[in-house]
C-alpha positions as CSV (number, residue, x, y, z in Angstrom):
1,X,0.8,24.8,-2.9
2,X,-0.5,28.2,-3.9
3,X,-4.3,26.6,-4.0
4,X,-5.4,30.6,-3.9
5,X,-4.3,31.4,-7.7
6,X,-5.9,28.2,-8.5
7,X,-9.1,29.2,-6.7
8,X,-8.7,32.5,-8.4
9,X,-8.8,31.6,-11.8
10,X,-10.9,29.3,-11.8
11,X,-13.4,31.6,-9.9
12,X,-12.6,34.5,-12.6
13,X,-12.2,32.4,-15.8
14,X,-16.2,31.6,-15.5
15,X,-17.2,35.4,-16.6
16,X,-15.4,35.2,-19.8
17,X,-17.6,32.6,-21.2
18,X,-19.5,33.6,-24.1
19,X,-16.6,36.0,-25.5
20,X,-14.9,35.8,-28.3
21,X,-12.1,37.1,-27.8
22,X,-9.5,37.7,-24.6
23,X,-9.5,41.6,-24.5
24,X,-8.4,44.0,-22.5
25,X,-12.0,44.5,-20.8
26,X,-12.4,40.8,-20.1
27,X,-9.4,40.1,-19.1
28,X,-8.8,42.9,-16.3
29,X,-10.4,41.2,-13.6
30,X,-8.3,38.1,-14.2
31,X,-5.0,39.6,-13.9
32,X,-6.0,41.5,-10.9
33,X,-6.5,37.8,-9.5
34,X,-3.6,36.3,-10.8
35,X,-1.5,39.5,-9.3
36,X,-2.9,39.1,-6.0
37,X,-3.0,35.6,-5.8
38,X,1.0,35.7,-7.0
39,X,1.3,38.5,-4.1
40,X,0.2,36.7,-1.8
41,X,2.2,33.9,-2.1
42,X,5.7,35.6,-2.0
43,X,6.4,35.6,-5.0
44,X,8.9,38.7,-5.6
45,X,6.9,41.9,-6.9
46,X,9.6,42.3,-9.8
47,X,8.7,38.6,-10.9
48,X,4.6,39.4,-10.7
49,X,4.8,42.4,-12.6
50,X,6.8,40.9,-15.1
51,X,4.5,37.7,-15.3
52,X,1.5,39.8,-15.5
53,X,2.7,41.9,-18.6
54,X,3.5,38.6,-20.2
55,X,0.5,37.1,-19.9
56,X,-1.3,40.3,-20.8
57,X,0.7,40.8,-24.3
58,X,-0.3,37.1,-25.2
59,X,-4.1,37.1,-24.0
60,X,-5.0,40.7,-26.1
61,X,-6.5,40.3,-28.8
62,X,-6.5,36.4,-29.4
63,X,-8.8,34.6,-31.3
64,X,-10.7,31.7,-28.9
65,X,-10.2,28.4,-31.0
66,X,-13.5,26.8,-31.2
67,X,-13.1,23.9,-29.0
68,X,-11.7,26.0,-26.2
69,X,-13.7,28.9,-24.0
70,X,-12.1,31.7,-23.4
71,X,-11.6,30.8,-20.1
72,X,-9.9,27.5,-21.3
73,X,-7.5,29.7,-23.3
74,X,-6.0,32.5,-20.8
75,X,-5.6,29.3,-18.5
76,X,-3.2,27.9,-21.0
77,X,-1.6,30.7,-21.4
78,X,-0.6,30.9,-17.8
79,X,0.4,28.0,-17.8
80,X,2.8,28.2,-20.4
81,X,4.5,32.0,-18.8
82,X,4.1,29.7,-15.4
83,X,6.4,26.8,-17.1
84,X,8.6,29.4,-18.2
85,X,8.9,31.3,-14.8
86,X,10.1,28.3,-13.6
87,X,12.6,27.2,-15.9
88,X,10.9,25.5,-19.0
89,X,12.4,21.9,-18.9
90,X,13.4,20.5,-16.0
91,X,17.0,20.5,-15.6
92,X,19.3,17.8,-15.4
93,X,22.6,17.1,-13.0
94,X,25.9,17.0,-14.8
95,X,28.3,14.0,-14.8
96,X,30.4,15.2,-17.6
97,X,34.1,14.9,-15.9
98,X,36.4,12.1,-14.6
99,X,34.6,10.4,-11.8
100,X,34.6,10.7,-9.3
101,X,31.8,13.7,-10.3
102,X,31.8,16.3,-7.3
103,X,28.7,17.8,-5.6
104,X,28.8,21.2,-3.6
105,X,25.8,21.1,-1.6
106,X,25.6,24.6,0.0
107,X,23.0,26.5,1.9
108,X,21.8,28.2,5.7
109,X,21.3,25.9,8.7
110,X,17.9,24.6,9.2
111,X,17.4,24.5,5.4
112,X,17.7,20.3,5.2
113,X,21.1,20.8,4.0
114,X,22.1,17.1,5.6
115,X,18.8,15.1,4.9
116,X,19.1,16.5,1.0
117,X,22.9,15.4,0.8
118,X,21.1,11.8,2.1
119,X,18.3,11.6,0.0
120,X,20.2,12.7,-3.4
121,X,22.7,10.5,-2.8
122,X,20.0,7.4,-2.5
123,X,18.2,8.8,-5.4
124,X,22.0,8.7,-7.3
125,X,22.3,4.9,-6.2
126,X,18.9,4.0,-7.0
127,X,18.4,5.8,-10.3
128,X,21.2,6.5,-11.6
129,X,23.1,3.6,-10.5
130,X,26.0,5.4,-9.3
131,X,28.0,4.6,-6.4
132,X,28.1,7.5,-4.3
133,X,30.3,8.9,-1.0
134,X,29.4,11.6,1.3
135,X,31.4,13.6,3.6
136,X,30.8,16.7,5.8
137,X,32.8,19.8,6.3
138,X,30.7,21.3,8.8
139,X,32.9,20.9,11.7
140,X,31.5,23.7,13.5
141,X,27.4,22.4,14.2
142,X,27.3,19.7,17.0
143,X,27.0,15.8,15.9
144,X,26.8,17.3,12.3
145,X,29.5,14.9,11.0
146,X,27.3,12.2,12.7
147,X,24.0,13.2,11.3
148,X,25.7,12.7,8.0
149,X,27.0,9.3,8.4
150,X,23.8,7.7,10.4
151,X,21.6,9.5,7.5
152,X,24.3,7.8,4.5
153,X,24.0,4.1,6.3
154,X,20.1,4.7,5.9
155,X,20.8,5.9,2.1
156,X,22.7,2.6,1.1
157,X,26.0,4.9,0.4
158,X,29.3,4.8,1.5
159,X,30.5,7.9,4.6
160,X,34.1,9.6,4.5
161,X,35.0,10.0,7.9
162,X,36.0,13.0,9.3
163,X,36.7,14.9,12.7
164,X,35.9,18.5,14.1
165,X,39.6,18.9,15.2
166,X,40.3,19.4,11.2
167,X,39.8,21.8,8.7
168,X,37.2,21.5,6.2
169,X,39.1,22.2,2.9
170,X,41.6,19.3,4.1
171,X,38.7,16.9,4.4
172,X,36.9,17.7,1.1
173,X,40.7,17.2,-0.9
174,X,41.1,13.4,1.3
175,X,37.6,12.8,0.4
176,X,38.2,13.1,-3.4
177,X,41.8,11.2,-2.8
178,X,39.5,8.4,-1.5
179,X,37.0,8.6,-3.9
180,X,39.1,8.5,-6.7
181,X,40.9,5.3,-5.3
182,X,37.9,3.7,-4.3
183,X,36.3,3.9,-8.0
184,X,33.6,6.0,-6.7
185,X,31.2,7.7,-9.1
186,X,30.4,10.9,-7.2
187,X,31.2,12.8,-4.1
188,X,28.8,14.8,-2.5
189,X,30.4,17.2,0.1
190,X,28.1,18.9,3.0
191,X,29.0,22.1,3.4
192,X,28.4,24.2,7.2
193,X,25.7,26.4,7.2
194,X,24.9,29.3,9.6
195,X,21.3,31.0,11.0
196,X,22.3,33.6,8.6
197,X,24.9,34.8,6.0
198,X,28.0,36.1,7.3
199,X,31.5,36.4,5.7
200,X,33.8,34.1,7.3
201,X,30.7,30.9,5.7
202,X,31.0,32.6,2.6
203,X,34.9,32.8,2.3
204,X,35.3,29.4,4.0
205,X,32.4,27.9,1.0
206,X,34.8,29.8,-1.6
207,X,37.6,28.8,-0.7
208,X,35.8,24.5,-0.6
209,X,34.8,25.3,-4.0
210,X,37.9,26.3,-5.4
211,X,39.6,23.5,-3.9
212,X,37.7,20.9,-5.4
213,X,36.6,22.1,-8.3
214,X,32.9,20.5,-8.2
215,X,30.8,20.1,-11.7
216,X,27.4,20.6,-9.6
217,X,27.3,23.0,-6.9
218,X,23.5,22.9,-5.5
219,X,21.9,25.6,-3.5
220,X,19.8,23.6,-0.7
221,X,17.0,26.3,0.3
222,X,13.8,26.1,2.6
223,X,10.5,26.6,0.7
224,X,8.5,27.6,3.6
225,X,11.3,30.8,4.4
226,X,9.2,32.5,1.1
227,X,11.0,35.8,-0.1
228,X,13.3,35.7,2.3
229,X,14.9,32.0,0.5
230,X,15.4,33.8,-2.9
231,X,17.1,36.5,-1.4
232,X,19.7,34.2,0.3
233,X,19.7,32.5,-3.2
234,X,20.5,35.4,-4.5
235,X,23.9,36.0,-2.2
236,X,24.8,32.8,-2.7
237,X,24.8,33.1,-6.2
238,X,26.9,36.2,-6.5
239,X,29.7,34.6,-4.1
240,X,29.7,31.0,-5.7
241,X,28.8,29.4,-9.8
242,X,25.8,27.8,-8.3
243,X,24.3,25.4,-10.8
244,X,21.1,24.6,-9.5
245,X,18.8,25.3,-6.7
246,X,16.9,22.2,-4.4
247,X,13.7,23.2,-3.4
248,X,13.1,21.3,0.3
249,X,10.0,21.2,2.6
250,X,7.4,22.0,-0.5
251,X,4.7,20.2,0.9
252,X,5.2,21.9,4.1
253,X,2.4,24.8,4.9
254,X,4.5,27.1,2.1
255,X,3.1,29.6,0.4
256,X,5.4,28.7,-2.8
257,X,6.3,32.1,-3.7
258,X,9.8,30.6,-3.3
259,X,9.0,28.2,-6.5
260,X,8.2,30.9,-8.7
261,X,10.7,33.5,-7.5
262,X,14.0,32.2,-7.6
263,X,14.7,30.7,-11.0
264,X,14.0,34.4,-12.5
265,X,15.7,36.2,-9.5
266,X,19.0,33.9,-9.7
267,X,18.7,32.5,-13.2
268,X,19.6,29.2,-11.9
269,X,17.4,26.3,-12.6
270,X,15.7,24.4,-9.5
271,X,16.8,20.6,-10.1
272,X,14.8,19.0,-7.3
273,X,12.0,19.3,-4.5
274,X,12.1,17.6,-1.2
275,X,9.1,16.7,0.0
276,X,8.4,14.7,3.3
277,X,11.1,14.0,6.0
278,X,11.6,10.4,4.5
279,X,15.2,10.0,2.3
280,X,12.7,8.6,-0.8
281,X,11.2,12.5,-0.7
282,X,13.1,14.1,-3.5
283,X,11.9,14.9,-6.5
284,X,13.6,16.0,-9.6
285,X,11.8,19.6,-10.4
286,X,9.6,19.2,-13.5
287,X,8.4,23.2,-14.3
288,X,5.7,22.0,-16.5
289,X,4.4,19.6,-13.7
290,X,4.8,21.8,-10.7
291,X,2.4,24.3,-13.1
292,X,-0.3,22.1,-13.8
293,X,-0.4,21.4,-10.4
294,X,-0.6,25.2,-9.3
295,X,-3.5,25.9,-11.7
296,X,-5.5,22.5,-10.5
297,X,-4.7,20.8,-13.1
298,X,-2.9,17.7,-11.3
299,X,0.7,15.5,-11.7
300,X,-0.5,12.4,-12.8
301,X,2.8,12.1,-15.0
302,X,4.4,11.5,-11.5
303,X,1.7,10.1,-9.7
304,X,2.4,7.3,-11.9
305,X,6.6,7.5,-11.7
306,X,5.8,7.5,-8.3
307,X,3.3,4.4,-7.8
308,X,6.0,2.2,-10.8
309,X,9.3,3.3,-8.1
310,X,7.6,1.8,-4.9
311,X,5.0,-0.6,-5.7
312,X,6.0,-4.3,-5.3
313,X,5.5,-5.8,-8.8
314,X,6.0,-8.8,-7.6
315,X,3.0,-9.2,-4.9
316,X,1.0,-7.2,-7.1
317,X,0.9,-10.0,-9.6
318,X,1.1,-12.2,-6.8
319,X,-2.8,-10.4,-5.8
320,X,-4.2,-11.2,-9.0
321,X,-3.0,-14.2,-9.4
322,X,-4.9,-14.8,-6.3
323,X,-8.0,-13.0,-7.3
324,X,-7.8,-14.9,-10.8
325,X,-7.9,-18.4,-9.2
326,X,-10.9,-17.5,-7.3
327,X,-9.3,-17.1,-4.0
328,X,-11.4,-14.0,-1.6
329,X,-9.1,-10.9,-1.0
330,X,-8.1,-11.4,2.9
331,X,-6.9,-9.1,5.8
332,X,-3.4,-9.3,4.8
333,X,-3.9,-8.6,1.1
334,X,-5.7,-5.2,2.7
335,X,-2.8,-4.6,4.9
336,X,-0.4,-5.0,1.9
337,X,-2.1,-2.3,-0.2
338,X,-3.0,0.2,3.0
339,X,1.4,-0.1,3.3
340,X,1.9,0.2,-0.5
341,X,-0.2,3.5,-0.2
342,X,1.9,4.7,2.9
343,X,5.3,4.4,0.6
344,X,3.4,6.3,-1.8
345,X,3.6,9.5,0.4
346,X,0.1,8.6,2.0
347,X,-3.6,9.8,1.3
348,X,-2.4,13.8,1.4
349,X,0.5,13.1,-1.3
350,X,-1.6,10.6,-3.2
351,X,-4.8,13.8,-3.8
352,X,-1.8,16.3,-4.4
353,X,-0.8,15.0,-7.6
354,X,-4.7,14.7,-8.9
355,X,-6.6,17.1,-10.6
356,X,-8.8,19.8,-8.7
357,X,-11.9,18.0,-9.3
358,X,-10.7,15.1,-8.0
359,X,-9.3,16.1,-5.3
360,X,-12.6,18.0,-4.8
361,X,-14.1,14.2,-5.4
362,X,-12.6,13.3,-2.1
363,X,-14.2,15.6,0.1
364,X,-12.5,18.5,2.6
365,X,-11.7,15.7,4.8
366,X,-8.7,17.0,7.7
367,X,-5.7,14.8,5.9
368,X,-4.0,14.5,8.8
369,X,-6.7,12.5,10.8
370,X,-6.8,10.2,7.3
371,X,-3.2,9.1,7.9
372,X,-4.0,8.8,11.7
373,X,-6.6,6.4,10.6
374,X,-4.6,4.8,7.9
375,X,-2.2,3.5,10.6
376,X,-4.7,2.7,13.0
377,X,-6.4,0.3,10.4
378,X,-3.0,-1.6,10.2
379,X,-2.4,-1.5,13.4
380,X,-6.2,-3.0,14.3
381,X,-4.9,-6.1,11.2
382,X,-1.3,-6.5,13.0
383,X,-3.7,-7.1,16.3
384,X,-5.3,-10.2,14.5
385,X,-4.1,-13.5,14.5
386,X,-3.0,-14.8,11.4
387,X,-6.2,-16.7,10.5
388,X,-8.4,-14.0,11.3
389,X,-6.7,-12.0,8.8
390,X,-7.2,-14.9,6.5
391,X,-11.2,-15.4,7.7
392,X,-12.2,-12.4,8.4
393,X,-15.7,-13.9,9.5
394,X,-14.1,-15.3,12.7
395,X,-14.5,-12.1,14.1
396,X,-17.1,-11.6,16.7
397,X,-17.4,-9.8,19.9
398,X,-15.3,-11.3,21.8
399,X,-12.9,-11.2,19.0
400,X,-13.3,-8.1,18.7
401,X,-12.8,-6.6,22.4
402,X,-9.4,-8.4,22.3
403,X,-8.3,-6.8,19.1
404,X,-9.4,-3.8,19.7
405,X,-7.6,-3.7,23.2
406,X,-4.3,-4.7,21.5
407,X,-4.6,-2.0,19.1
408,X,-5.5,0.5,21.9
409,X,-8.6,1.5,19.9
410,X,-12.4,1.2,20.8
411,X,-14.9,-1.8,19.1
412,X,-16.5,0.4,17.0
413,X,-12.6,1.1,15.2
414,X,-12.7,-2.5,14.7
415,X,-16.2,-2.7,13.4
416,X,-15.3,0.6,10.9
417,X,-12.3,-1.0,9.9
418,X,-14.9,-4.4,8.2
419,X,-17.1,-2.2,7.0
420,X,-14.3,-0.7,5.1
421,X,-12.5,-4.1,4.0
422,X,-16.4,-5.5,3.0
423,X,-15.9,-2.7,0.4
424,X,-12.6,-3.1,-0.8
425,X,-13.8,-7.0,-0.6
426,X,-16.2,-6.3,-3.0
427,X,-14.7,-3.7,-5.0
428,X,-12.0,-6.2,-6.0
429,X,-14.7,-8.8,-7.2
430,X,-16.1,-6.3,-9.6
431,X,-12.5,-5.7,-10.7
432,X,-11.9,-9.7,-11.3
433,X,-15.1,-9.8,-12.8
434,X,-14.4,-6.7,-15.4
435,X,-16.8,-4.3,-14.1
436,X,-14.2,-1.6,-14.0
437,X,-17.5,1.4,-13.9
438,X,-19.0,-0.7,-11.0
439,X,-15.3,-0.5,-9.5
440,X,-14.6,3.3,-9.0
441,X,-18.2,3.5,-7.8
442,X,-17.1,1.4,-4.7
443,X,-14.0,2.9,-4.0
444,X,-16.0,6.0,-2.9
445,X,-15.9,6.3,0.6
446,X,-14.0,2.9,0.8
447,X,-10.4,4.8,2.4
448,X,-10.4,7.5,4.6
449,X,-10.2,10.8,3.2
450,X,-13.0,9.7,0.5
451,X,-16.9,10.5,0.5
């Protein structure tokens, strides 16, 4: 997301080395940059101007610290009025009432209203240990009220039943009567949505609210819809106390003007990012992270929350136990960590979070074919029989025609896919054997993606 202002200032930060100070001569160009490069990713033209000024009252006239370029130093700089933009801290949900704690999830249709209700509740169950129900009170979108309970069974949470026949202030007060007797922690309540704001959703989402009386009432809006999002934030705000704004579809093809737009234009904090289609693709909204990764600089913060949540600790140790006792890494140890990078979000999610450089590291490779590849690689290894996977060195070419005619692929898919493992084979010697240098030399060009 917004890769131009990265681009931009990194392009434009290389003719201020030398200087001495930021000034208003050597900084011009810059801002011009950073103005169009904001501009052009719809971000509103009040925030850029305002963001602009900022930066310029900071970068006049400041003294370069020695171990920085000047460069270096209007970089932080943005950063910081970036971080700021976007809310400082990130912001946490309340639970500060008697359970059960309620949660107004409002927003348009088509925005992921239903999938975020889904995945916030899982995220509630998983990290915060809470035990969660949902219910819907859009009784006016087909199978809505069934989209809701199929997506809750996948979540791990517990459904309140309800029927289109009845309206949907009547089934948020039975939901809290329930969730109250049924010890529930927190209620989340789907709210109907329409293609665009009209009266009778905003009355009808007033009159919910003060019904219920939630603690969190979250603003679900679609990244990719750009200006248009923060303006519909913005009536949302005016008719309801939103408390927080959920970003969704931000690794979409969004120009993330949306991002930096609607904390300052509503003055409500964005609490989390959907990313991916998956219910594990919420994030909670970290300003300071989402900057660094806007000006190149990488997530590795969450990279890491991300690899401790879904790797499985236990057949990690179980691998180097293996590797310790002098056993060979096999086909389905390099299964296990192709699937172990698929929970991660994949190849494209996995280079999101990594610096600029890096990501430059890997090549311009399409990341969409990479994934493509990724699952043809397991599915050539599901084609083997078990102890192929276990002796590689079994296969020859008639071998090799039958796997490669299970996995619908040609030979030479199969022959790519051990060349590929030989690596990884190898690369995991080098680990057992300390060479941690030799290592990250032989992961290049060892996954798809990487060259």
């Amino acid at each position: 997301m917004l890769e131009n202002l990265s681009q931009r200032l990194a392009k434009v930060a290389k003719s201020l080395r030398g200087e001495a100070r930021l000034t208003e001569a050597n900084t011009q160009d810059t801002l011009r940059e950073i103005r169009i490069a904001l501009l052009e990713a719809d971000v509103a033209l009040p925030v850029v101007r305002d963001l602009v000024a900022r930066i310029r009252e900071q970068a006049l006239g400041q003294e370069v610290l020695q171990s920085l370029t000047p460069g270096q130093a209007l970089v932080g700089i943005v950063n910081r009025e970036l971080t700021n933009l976007m809310g400082g801290e990130a912001a946490e949900l309340s639970f500060a009432t008697q359970p059960p704690a309620i949660i107004l999830m409002a927003g348009l249709q088509g925005a992921g209203k239903t999938t975020t209700v889904a995945k916030l509740a899982k995220w509630l169950r998983e990290e915060k240990r809470k035990k969660v129900l949902t219910v819907s009170c859009d009784v006016y979108r087909p199978a809505a009220i069934e989209q809701l309970r199929a997506v809750s069974a996948q979540a791990g949470v517990d459904f309140f039943a309800s029927t289109p026949e009845q309206k949907p202030v009547d089934i948020a007060r039975a939901a809290v009567q329930w969730a109250r007797t049924h010890f529930h922690d927190v209620l989340i309540v789907d709210t109907a949505g329409r293609l665009a704001i009209d009266q009778q959703m905003m009355d009808e989402v007033r009159e919910l609210h003060a019904s219920i009386k939630p603690i969190e009432t979250l603003f679900v809006v679609d990244a990719m819809q750009g200006q248009d999002a923060v303006n519909t934030a913005k009536a949302f705000g005016e008719t309801l106390p939103l408390t927080g704004i959920v970003l969704t579809k931000l690794d979409g093809d969004a120009r993330g003007g949306a991002a930096l737009s609607v904390k300052a234009i509503t003055g409500k904090p964005i609490k989390f990012a959907g990313v991916g289609e998956k219910l594990d693709g919420l994030e909670r909204f970290h300003p300071e992270r989402m900057a660094n990764r806007i000006l190149g600089m990488g997530d590795i913060v969450s990279l890491v929350e991300e690899a401790h949540k879904v790797v499985d600790q236990k057949a990690a140790k179980d691998l180097a136990d293996k590797l310790k006792s002098g056993n060979r890494f096999d086909m389905n140890d390099f299964s296990q960590q192709l699937a172990q990078m698929n929970r991660m979000g994949g190849i494209g999610s996995l280079l999101d979070k990594l610096p600029a450089q890096l990501q430059a590291a890997a090549g311009q490779a399409d990341m969409s074919q990479a994934e493509k590849q990724m699952r043809r690689m397991r599915g050539i290894i599901d084609s083997m029989t078990p102890a192929e996977r276990t002796k590689p060195e079994l296969l020859k070419a008639s071998r090799k025609r039958r796997i490669a005619a299970g996995a619908g692929v040609q030979v030479q898919e199969v022959n790519r896919l051990l060349a590929q493992f030989d690596q990884m084979q190898s690369m995991m010697k080098k680990m057992h054997k300390g060479g941690l240098a030799k290592m990250m030399r032989g992961m290049k060009g060892m996954l798809p993606g990487m060259r």
